[in-house]
C-alpha positions as CSV (number, residue, x, y, z in Angstrom):
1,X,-15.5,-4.8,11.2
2,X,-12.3,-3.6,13.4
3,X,-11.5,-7.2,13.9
4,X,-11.2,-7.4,9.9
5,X,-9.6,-4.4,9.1
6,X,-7.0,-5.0,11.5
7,X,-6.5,-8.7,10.3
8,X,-6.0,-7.5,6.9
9,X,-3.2,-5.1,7.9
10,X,-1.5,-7.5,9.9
11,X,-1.6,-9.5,6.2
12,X,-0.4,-6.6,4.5
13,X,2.3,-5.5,6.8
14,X,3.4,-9.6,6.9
15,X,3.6,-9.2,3.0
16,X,5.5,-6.2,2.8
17,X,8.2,-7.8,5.5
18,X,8.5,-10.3,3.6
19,X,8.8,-8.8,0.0
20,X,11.1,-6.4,1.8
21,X,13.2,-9.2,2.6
22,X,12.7,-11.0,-0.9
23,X,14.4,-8.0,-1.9
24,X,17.1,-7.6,0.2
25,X,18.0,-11.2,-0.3
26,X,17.7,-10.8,-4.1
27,X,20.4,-7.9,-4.2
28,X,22.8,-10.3,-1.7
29,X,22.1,-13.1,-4.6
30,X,22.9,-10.6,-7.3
31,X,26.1,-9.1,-5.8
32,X,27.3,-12.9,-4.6
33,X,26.7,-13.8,-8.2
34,X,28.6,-11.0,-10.1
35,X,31.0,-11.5,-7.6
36,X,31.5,-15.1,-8.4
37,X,31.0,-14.4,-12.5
38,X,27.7,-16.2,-12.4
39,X,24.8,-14.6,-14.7
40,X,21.7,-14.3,-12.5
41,X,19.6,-11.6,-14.7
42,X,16.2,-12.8,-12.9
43,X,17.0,-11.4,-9.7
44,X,17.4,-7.7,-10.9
45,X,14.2,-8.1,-11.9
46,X,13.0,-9.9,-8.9
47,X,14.2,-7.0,-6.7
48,X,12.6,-4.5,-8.7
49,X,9.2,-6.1,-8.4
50,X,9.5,-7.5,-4.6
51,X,10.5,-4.0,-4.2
52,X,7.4,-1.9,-5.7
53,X,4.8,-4.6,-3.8
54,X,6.5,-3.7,-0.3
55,X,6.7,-0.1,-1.0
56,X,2.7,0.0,-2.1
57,X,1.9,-2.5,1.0
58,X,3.3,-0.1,3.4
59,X,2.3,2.9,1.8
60,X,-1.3,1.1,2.4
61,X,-0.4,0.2,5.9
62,X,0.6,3.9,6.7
63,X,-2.9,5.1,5.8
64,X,-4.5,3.0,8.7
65,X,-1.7,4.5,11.0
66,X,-2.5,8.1,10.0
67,X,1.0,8.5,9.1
68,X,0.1,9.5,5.0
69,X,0.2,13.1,3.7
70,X,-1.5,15.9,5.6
71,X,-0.6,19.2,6.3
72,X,-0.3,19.7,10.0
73,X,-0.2,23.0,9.4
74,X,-4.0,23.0,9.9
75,X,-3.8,19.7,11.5
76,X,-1.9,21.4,14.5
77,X,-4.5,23.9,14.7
78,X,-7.9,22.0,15.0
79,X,-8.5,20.2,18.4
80,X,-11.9,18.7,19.0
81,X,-14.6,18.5,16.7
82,X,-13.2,20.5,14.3
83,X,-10.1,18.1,14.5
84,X,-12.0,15.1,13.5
85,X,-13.8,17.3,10.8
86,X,-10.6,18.2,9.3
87,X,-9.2,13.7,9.5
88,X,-12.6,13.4,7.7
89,X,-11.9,15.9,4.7
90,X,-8.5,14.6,4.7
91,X,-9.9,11.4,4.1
92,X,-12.5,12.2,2.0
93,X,-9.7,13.8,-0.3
94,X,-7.6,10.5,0.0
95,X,-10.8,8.7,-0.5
96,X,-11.1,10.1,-4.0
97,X,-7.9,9.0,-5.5
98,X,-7.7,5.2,-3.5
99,X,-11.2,3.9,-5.0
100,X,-10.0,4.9,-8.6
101,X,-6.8,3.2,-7.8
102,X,-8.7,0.3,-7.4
103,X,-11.0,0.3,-10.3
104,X,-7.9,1.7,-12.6
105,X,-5.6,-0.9,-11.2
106,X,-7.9,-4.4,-11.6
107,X,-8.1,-2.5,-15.3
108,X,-4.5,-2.4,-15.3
109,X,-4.5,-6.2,-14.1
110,X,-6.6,-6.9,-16.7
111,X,-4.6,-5.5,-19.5
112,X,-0.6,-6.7,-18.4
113,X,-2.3,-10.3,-17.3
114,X,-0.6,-11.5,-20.3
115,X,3.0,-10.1,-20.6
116,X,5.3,-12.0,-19.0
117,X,8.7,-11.2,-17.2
118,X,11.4,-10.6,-19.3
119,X,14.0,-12.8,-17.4
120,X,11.2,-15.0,-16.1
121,X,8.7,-15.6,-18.7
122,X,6.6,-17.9,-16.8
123,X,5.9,-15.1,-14.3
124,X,3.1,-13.0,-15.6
125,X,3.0,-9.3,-15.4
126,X,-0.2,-9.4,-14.1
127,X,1.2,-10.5,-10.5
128,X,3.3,-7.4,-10.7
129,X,0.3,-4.9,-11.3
130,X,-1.5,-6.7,-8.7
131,X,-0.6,-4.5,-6.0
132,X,-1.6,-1.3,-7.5
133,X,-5.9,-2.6,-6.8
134,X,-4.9,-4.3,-4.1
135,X,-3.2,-0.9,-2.2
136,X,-6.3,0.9,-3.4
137,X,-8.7,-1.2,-2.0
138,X,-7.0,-1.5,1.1
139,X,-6.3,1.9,1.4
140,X,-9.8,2.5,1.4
141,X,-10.9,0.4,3.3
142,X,-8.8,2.3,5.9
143,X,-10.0,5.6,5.2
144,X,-13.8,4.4,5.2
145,X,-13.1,2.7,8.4
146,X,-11.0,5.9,10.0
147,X,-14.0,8.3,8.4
148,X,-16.6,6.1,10.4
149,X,-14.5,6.3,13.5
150,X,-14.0,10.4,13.3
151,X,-17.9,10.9,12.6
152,X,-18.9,8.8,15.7
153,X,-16.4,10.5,17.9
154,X,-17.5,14.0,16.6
155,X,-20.6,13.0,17.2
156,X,-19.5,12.3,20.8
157,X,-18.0,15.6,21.8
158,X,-14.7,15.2,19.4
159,X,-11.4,14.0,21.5
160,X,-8.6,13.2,20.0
């Protein structure tokens, strides 16, 4: 199962690069093109879009890094056992908003499938929202992975 979750991320984080740069090369395109007096009103929307779908892939990715929300705080203060106890609740928490994420977001899919860019109108909307389920399923696929992980090294005396 490592083997997979770690393929997937590498997938993810090669997405995200390469929306990221999507992006960046759509703003050049946009500023050469005002520049020059040329209308190009597809890639502001381009940008916007290759924009969201990195931010949400790396969001994901930073969940399988650890590197998401927690107070450390607490996290500071737990060593041990009770140091994996407290990744667990944190995940547990996280857990509870990335698996409606996912069902929300395929609804979400579902429901946009049809609109069409404005600037683009053979690009459906539906491509857009696609990266809300797909963050939540990754996401927790993470988490479930990182809870597993923190239960069996609790189990074995709790290092960190």
């Amino acid at each position: 199962m490592k083997k997979f979750v770690e393929k997937v991320l590498h997938i993810q984080e090669a997405l995200g690069t390469i929306l990221l740069s999507v992006f960046f090369l759509a703003i050049l395109l946009q500023i050469a093109a005002r520049y020059l007096k040329i209308s190009l009103m597809w890639t502001e929307e381009l940008a916007n879009y290759s924009f969201i779908w990195a931010v949400f892939m790396g969001a994901s990715s930073m969940v399988y890094y650890k590197a998401h929300f927690c107070f450390t705080f607490f996290k500071d203060r737990f060593k041990g056992a009770k140091g994996r106890i407290y990744d667990i609740f944190v995940s547990l928490a996280m857990l509870f908003f990335t698996l409606p994420m996912c069902y929300y977001g395929c609804d979400i899919v579902k429901e946009f499938w049809n609109y069409n860019w404005i600037s683009l109108p053979q690009v459906k909307m539906g491509y857009t929202w696609l990266c809300v389920p797909i963050m939540g399923f990754t996401m927790s696929l993470y988490l479930i992975c990182q809870i597993i992980d923190d239960v069996q090294a609790a189990k074995k005396g709790g290092a960190q």
